[in-house]
One Martini backbone bead per residue (centre of mass of N, CA, C, O) as a GRO file, in nm:
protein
   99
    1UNK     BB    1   6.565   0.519   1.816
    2UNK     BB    2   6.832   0.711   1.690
    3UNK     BB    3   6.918   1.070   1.753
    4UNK     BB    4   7.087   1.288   1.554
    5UNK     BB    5   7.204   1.610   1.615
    6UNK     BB    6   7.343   1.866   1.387
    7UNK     BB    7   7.555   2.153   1.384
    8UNK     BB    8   7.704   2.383   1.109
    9UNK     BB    9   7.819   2.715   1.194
   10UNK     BB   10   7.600   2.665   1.425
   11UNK     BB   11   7.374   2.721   1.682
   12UNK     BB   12   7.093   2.581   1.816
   13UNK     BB   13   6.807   2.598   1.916
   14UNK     BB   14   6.520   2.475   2.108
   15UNK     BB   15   6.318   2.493   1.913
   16UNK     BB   16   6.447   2.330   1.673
   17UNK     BB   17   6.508   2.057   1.808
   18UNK     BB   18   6.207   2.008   1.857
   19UNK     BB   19   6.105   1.977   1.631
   20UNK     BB   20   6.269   1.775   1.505
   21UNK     BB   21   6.191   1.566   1.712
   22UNK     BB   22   5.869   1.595   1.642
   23UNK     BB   23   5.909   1.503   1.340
   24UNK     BB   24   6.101   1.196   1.382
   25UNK     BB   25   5.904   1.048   1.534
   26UNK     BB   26   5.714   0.985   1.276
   27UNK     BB   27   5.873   0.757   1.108
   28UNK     BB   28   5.759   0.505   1.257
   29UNK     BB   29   5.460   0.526   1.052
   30UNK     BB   30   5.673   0.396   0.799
   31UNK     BB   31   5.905   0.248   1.009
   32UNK     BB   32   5.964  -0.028   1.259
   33UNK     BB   33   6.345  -0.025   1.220
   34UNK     BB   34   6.458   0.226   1.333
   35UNK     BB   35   6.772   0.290   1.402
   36UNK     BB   36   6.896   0.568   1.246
   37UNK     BB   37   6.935   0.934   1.312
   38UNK     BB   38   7.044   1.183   1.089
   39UNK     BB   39   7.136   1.511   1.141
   40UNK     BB   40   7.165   1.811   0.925
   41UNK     BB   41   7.264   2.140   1.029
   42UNK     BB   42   7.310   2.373   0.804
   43UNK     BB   43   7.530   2.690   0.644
   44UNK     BB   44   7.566   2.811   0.391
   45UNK     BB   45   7.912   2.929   0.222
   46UNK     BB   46   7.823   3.257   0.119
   47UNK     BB   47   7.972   3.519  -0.010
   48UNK     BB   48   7.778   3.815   0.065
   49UNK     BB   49   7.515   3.626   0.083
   50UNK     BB   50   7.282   3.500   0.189
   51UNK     BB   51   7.228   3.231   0.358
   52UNK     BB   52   7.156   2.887   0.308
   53UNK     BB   53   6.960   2.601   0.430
   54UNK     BB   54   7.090   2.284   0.541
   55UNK     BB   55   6.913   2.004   0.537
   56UNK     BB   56   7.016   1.627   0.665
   57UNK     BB   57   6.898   1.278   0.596
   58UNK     BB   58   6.970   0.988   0.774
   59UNK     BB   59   6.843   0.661   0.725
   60UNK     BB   60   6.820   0.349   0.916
   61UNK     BB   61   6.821   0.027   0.846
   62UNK     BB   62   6.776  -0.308   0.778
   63UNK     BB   63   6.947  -0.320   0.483
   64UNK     BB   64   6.936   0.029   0.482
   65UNK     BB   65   6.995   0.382   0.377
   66UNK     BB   66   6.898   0.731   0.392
   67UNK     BB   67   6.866   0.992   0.188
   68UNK     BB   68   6.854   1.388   0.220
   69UNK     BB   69   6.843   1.675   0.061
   70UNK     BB   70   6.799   2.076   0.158
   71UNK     BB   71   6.712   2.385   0.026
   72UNK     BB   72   6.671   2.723   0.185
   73UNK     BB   73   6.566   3.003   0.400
   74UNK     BB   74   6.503   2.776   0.588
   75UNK     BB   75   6.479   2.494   0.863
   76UNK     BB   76   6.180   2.402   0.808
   77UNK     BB   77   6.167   2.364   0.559
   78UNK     BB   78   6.405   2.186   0.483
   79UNK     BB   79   6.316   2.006   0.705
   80UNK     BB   80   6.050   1.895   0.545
   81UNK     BB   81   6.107   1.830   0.269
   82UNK     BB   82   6.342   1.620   0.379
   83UNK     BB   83   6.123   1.437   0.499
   84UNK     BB   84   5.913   1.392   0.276
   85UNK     BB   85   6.103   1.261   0.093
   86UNK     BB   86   6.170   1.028   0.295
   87UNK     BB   87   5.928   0.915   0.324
   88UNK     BB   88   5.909   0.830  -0.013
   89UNK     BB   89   6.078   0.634  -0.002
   90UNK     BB   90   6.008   0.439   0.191
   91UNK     BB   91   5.739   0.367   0.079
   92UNK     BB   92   5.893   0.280  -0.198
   93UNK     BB   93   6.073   0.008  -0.042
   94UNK     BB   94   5.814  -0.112   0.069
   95UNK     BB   95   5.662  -0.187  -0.226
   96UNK     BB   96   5.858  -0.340  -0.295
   97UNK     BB   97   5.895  -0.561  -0.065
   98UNK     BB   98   5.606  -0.684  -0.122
   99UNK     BB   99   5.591  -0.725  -0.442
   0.00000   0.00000   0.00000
């Protein structure tokens, strides 16, 4: 499994890099032919107030692709949203192929 962070209009610290990386880890317990992950981890560019943090997850598998984006004040929340929502995708796509 590859896995690629970006971020946009700011730098990632170090404890966020490895939070992401040790929540994306988990994914494999979901399906196991996760070919790449793309993490975008954004800062919305709202003038003159707080600006929402947008982190946005592409998971590609053989023949499918899921995609998830999540916004809120910190990058840990919008980061778990969108792991939660990515993780209900893949369990409703296997659950469709078994059936």
């Amino acid at each position: 499994m590859n896995v690629n962070i970006q971020t946009v209009h700011f730098d990632a610290d170090q404890k966020l890099i490895n939070y992401v990386n040790q929540k994306i880890s988990k994914l494999t317990q979901f399906h196991d032919r996760i070919i790449n992950v793309d993490v975008f981890l954004k800062l919305d560019n709202v003038v003159h107030t707080i600006k929402d943090k947008i982190a946005e997850i592409r998971v590609q598998v053989p023949r499918s692709e899921f995609f998830v984006k999540s916004t809120s004040k910190s990058f840990e929340v919008s980061f778990d949203e969108a792991l939660e929502s990515m993780v209900n995708q893949i369990k409703r796509k296997k659950e469709k192929l078994a059936a």
